[in-house]
N, C-alpha and C positions, 0 to 999 in steps of 0.2 A: 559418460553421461549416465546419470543415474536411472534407475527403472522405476516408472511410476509410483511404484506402493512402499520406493525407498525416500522417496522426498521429507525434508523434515515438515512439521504441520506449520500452517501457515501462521496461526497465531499460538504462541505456548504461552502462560497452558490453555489448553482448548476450553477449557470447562470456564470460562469466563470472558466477558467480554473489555474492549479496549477500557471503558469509563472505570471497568472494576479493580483492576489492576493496579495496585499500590505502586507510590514511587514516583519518581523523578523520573520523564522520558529525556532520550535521549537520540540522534544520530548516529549512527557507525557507519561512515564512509569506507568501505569493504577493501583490500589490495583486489585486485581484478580478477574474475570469476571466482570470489569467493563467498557469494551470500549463503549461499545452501549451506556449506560448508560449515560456516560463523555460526546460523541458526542450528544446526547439530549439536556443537559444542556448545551453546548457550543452553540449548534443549536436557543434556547432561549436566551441566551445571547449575539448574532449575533457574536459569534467567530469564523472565518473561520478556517478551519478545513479538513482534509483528514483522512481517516479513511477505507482502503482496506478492506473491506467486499467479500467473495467466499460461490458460494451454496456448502453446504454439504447433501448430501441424504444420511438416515441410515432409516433402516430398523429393525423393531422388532415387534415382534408378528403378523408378515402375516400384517404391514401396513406398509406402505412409510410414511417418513418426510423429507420434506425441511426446512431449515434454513439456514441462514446465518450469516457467524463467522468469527470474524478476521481473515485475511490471517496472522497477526504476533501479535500472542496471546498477550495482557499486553501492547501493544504501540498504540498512537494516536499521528498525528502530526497536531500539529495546526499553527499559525503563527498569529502575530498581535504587539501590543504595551505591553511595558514593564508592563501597568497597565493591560491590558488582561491578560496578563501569571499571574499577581496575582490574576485577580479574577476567573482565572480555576483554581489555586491554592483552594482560599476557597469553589470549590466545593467539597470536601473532596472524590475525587474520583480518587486522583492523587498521590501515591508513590513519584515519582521523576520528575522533569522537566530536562531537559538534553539540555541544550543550541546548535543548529549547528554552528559549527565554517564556513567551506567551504560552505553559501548560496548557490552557484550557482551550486554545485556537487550533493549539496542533494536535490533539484530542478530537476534537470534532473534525478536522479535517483527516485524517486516519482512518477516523471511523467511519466517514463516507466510502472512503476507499473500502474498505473492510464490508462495508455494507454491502457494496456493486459486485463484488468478489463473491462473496457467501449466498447472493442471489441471484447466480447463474448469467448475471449478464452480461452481453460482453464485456470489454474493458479494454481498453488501448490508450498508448502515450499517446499524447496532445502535446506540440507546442505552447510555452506561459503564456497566460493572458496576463497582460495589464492593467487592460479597461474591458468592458463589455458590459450588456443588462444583467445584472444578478439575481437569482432565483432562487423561490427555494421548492421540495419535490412535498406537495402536499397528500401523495400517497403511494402504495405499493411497498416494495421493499425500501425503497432508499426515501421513505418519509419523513423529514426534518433534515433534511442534506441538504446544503446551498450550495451554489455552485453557481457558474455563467453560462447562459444561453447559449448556443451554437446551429443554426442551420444548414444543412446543405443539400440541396437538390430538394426532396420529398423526406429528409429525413432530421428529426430534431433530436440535440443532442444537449447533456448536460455535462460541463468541464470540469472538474474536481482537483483543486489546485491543492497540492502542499506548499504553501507558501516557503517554508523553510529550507527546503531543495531549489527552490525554482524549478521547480516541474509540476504536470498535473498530466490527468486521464479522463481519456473521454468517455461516457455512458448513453447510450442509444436509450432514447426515453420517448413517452406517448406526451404531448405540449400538455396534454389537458388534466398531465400531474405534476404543471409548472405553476409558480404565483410571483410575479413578481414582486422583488424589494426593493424598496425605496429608502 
């Protein structure tokens, strides 16, 4: 397990954000525990890259530990030229590369994620939705982020689906920085 201040950054390069970042995205479906890994050697290899990182606290034997672990176990997305996707390909730490057809959907949903992440709030995997009321966050950090409704108990919540994975993460939100879309 790596030590906190060894993790690679979550998005490289840091100095810019998902929209800004030249290229063709793509999927890297990881061999198993290897994202940190992948994004080290993409980090070295100046491949930009996103890569959702969440703390996890567990606890054993009367001691805390922090770390942190992919929000969506086995995936790394990166983006670049066709000769980049081959040479994260020979980093041999890659099952599958998965091409985005919809650029500009898998961009905005990234960067929701990316958004909830960078503003401290929680985050956790969600089961996919399929159907549900669609929203979008009319203020705070994650402003212009759609996503789907979620209640439970005293607490509302917004889903943030990568459609491309089938998976998405859930974000603890105030309702009254929700609107819905029609």
């Amino acid at each position: 397990m790596l030590k906190f201040s060894e993790n690679p950054p979550i998005l490289y390069p840091e100095d810019l954000s998902i929209e800004e970042i030249p290229g063709q995205w793509r999927v890297a479906h990881t061999k198993s525990r290897n994202e940190k890994a992948l994004a080290s050697v993409m980090c070295k290899w100046q491949i930009p890259y996103f890569l959702p990182l969440v703390e996890k606290t567990t606890k054993r034997k009367h001691r805390i530990y922090k770390s942190l672990l992919p929000l969506f176990s086995g995936y790394l997305f990166f983006c670049g030229t066709q000769e980049q996707r081959y040479r994260a390909l020979t980093s041999n730490r890659i099952a599958q590369v998965i091409d985005v057809i919809d650029q500009d959907k898998f961009i905005k949903e990234i960067t929701a994620i990316h958004k909830a992440i960078y503003g401290g709030m929680p985050i956790d995997t969600h089961p996919y939705l399929k159907a549900g009321k669609r929203c979008r966050v009319i203020g705070g950090a994650l402003m212009g982020c759609e996503g789907m409704i979620e209640q439970k108990k005293n607490m509302t919540r917004i889903v943030l689906q990568v459609d491309m994975l089938g998976q998405s993460a859930a974000v603890e939100i105030d309702a009254d920085l929700l609107e819905p879309i029609d």
